[in-house]
N, C-alpha and C positions, 0 to 999 in steps of 0.2 A: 565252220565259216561264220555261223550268225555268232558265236559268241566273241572270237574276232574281232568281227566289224564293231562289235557294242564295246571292244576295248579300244576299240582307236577313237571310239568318239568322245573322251574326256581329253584324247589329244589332239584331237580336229577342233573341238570347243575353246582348247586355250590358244590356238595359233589365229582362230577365229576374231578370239577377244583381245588378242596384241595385235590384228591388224585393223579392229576398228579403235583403240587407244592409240596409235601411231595415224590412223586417218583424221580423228579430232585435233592431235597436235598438229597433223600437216596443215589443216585447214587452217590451224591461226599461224602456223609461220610462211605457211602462206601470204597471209594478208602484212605480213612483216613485210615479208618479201617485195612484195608490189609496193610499198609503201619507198623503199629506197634504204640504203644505208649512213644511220647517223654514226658519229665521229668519224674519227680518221684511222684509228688500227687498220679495219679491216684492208684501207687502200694502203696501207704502210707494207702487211704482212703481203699482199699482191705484189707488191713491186721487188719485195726483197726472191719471192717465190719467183715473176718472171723473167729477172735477172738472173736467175739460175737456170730456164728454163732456156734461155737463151745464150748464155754465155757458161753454165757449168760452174758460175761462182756466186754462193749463196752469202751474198754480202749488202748492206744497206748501203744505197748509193747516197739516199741522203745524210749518212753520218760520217759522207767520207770511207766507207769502206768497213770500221766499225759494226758487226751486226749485232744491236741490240734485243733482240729477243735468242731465242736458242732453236740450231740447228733442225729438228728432229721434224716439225711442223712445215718447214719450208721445202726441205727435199722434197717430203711429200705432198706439195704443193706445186711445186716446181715441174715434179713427174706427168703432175696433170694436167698443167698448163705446157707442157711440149708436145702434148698427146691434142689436147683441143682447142688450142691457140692461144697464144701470150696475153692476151688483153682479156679474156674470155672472166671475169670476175666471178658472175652469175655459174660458171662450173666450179668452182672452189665454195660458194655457200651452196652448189648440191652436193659436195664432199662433207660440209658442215651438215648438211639434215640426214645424211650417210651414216655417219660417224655416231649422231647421237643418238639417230634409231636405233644401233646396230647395240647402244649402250643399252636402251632401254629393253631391246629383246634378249641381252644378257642377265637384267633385272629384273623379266616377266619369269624367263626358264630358274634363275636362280632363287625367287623371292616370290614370285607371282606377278599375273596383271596388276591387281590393285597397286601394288611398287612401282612398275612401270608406270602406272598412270599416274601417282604421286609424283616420279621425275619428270614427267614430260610436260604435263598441262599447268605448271604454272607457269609466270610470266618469266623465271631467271631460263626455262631452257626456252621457250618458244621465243623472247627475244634473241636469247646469246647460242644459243642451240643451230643455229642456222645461218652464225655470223662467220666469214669469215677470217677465222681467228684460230690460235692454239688450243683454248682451251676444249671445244667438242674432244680432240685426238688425245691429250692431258686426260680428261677424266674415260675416255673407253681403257686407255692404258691402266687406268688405276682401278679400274671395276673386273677387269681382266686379274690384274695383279690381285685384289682382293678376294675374288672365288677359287685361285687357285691355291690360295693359301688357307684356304677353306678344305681342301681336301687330303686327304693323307699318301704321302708317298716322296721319296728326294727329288723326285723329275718334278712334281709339281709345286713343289715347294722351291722349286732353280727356274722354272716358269715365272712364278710370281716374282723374283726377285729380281729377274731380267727387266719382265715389264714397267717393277718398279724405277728399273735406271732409264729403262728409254721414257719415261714421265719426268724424270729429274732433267732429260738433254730436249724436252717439246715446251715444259711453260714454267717459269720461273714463280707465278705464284703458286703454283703447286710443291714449292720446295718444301714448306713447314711441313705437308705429309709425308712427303717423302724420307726426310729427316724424323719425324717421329716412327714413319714404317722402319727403318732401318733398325733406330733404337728398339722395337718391339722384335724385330727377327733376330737380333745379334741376343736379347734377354732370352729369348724364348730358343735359339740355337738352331736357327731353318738353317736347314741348306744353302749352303750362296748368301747368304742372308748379307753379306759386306758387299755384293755388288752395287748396289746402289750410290756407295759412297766414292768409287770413284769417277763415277757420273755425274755429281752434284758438284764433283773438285774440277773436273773438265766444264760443266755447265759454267762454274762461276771464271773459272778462266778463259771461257769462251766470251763472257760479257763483259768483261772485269773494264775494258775502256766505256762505258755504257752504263756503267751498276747505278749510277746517281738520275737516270732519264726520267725513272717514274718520280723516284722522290720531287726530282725537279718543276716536272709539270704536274704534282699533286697539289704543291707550295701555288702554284698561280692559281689551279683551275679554285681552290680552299682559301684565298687571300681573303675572302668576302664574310666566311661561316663563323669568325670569330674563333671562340678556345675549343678547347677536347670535346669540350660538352655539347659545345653548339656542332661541331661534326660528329657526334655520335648522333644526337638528336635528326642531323639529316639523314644518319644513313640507317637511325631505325624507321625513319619515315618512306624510303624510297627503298632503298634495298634488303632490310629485315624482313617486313612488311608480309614481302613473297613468303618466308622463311616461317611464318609460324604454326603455320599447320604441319609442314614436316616435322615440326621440331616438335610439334605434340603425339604425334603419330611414333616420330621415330624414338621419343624418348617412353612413349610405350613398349613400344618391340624390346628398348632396351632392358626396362623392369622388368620383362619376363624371362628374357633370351640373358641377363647378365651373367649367369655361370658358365656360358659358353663364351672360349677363349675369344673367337672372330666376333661377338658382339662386345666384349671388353677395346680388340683392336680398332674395329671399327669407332669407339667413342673416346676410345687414345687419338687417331686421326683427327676424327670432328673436333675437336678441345682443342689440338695442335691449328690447325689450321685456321678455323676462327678466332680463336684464341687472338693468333697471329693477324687476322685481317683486322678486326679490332683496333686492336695494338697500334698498329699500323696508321688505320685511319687516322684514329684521335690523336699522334703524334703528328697528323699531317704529313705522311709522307707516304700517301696510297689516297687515291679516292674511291669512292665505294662503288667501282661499278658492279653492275647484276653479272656482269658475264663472271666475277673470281668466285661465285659462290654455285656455280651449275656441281663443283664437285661434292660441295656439300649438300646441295638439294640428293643427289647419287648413294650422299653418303646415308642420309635418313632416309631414303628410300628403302636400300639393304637393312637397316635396321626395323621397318615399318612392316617388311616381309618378315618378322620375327617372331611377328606378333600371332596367338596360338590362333589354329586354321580355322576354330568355329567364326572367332572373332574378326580373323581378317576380310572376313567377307565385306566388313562395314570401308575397308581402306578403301572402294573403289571407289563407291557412292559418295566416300567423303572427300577424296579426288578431286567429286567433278565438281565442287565449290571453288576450286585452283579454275578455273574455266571462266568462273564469271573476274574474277582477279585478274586474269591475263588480261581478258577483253577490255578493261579500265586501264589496263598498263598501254594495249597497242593503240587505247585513244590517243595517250599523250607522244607518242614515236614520229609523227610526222613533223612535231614541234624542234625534234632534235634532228631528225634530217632535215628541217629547213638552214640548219646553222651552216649547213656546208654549199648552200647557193653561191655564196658570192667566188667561191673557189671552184665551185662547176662552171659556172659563168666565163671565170678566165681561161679554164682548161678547154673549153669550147673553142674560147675567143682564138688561142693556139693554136688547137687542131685544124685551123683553117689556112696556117699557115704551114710553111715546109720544112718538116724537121732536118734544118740544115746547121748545123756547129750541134752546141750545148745547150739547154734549156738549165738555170742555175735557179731551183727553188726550195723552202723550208716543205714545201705543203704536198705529200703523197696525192692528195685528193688533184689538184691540178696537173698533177703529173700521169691520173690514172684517164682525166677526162682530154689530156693535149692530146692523148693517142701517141704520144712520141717513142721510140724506141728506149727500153731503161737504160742504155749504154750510154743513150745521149742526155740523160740528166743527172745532174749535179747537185750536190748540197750547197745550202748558204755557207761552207767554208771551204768551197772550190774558186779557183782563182776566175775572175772576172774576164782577164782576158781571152780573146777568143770564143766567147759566150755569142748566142743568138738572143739572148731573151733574161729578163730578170723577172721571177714573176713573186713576189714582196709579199708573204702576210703581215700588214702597214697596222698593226695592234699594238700599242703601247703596253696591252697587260704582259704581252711576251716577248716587251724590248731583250730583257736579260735570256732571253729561251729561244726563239730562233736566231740560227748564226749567223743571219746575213741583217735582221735587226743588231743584233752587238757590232760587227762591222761596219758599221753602215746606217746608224742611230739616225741620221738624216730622216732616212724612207718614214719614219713615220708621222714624219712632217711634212710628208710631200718630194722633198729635198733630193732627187736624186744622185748620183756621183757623179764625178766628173765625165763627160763625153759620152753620158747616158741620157737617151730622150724619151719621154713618161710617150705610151701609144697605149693604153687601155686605162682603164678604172670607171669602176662602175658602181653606186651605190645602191643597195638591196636594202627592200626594209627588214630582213630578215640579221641586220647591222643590230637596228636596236632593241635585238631580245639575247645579243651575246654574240653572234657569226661575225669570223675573223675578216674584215675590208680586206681588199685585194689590188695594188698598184702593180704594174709590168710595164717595162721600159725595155728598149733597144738601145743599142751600141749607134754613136753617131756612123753618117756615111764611111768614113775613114778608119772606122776601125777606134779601138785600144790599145793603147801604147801599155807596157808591162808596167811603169809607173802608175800609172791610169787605175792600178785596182787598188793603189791603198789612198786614195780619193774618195773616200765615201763621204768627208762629214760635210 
């Protein structure tokens, strides 16, 4: 019995050590947490989730029906929000801290702690790790699909190529790996190894009215950073930045671990997919957020676990230098959730009213704060009449980008359309550090006439 017990305790010591590495990441995504949610994704991928939770149809009601991101993340999204209530936001980012623990204790068993704590404690998973968003579900998919192609046998080699398709139908930038995994299974001749591709034909057919949305709003949010250069230079400044100790780490694992085939695939992905973010950027047609590179923080993690076991001891302690980096990252996080004041502002100002007709708006975030049922909101390219409410992001940088600014070029003048009367607007000083102004109008007493909605200018 005593010699036993003295075996289990190298395995009581590492379950030890991945739950006080998963309690330091709790702690700062914690403080993410309390702090609020900047941009808009997260309330976009909400609304498309409780729309399905409630109606069974996982469609973007702001693009008209259109769903621009990919099925796989919203179902299960959706699942969870009919389980604990439609509006419940805060249970979908504890799906997100779910999901990437669940990643990291795949990278502790397969790689060690020190791995694990490489992906968790810098700033790209403690911000985007807990958002949510596709990519937490995107990269456990693909750390799954990667260890099982790690081991030998046709079942787990038909494992991995599954997971790889359900990653190609959860988050669209995750296609470059998926696309290079595919190429590396079909050279190499796994099993299944073609599934993927025609998950990637369904994905792009799934979005294909939609494909140009990121490129779109990369073009405005990048109007300002001048050439390639000048957006590369910001996005080694803000989102590399995270990136260079795994990539010192993980490009060690590599030089030692490179005769093994999973360390050659693994640094076929990383080269695909950065490669491609890159690329991307500097053509301006992607912006550099932290959350597309949580798989590649994943990816040099598995590679950092490569590294020989005398040596790896040194990945934890150097780790926890990603600790003091995050903590610099989540000073600046309150700056980017203030930009969505003026659109809490109006979704408030809503929710005090009675969700009676249509509420017709560009802006998920107003739509998540009106409290209104998703059935009853509209995109800026749903027809006017019959509306309760227009509630306007009045921004001239996104005249060409939201569809009821192109419509309706007036609003951001003030100008309402015909037989619409302005009843909020409120100005935030959180306007002049970039936060989209927000106007909302009513339908006169008498209603709109069906002429009455092509009246905008």
């Amino acid at each position: 019995m005593a010699s036993g017990a003295q075996g289990d305790r190298p395995v009581e010591r590492r379950w030890l050590f991945i739950g006080l590495v998963g309690a330091v990441w709790l702690g700062l995504a914690t403080r993410r947490l309390g702090d609020g949610i900047a941009w808009e994704d997260s309330y976009h991928h909400w609304l498309v989730a409780a729309h399905f939770a409630r109606t069974g149809l996982a469609v973007d009601v702001l693009g008209g029906g259109a769903n621009g991101w990919l099925p796989l993340y919203h179902w299960l999204a959706g699942g969870v929000l009919a389980v604990v209530g439609w509006h419940n936001l805060a249970a979908l980012e504890g799906l997100a801290v779910g999901l990437t623990f669940a990643t990291a204790v795949l990278i502790a068993v397969g790689r060690g702690v020190g791995a694990a704590a490489l992906f968790l404690w810098g700033p790209i998973a403690v911000l985007g790790g807990s958002l949510a968003v596709a990519e937490p579900l995107a990269v456990l998919l693909a750390v799954v699909a990667l260890l099982c192609w790690e081991k030998s046998g046709k079942l787990w080699s038909l494992v991995g190529a599954l997971a790889w398709s359900l990653v190609a139908l959860t988050d669209r930038s995750s296609w470059p790996a998926v696309i290079a995994a595919l190429a590396w299974g079909l050279y190499t001749r796994r099993t299944g190894a073609w599934l993927p591709a025609p998950a990637l034909a369904l994905g792009l057919w799934l979005t294909r009215a939609d494909g140009n949305r990121t490129a779109v709003w990369a073009a405005v949010d990048q109007a300002a950073q001048g050439d390639a250069l000048a957006r590369l230079g910001d996005l080694a400044g803000y989102s590399l930045q995270p990136l260079l100790l795994p990539l010192l780490l993980g490009g060690l694992g590599l030089v030692w671990a490179w005769r093994r085939p999973e360390a050659r695939l693994l640094a076929v992905i990383l080269a695909c997919h950065l490669g491609a973010l890159f690329t991307l950027v500097a053509l301006g047609k992607l912006t550099g957020s932290h959350r597309y590179y949580l798989l590649d923080v994943a990816l040099l993690a598995l590679l950092a676990g490569m590294i020989p076991a005398p040596a790896r001891r040194l990945v934890l302690p150097a780790a926890a230098v990603l600790v003091a980096v995050s903590l610099r990252y989540l000073a600046l996080w309150p700056r980017w959730v203030a930009l969505n004041r003026p659109s809490e502002a109006a979704g408030r100002f809503l929710s005090s009213r009675p969700p009676v007709g249509r509420l017709v708006t560009d802006s998920p975030v107003i739509a998540y704060f009106s409290g209104w049922p998703p059935e009853q909101i509209a995109g800026g390219g749903a027809p006017l009449a019959g509306a309760a409410y227009i509630a306007a992001l009045v921004d001239r940088r996104y005249s060409g980008v939201y569809p009821l600014l192109v419509r309706c070029p007036g609003l951001v003048a003030g100008r309402a359309p015909a037989h619409w009367l302005p009843v909020w607007q409120l100005h935030d000083w959180s306007e002049s550090y970039g936060a989209k102004p927000v106007g909302i109008w009513q339908p006169e007493r008498h209603g709109l006439t069906k002429s009455s909605n092509k009246a905008c200018m």
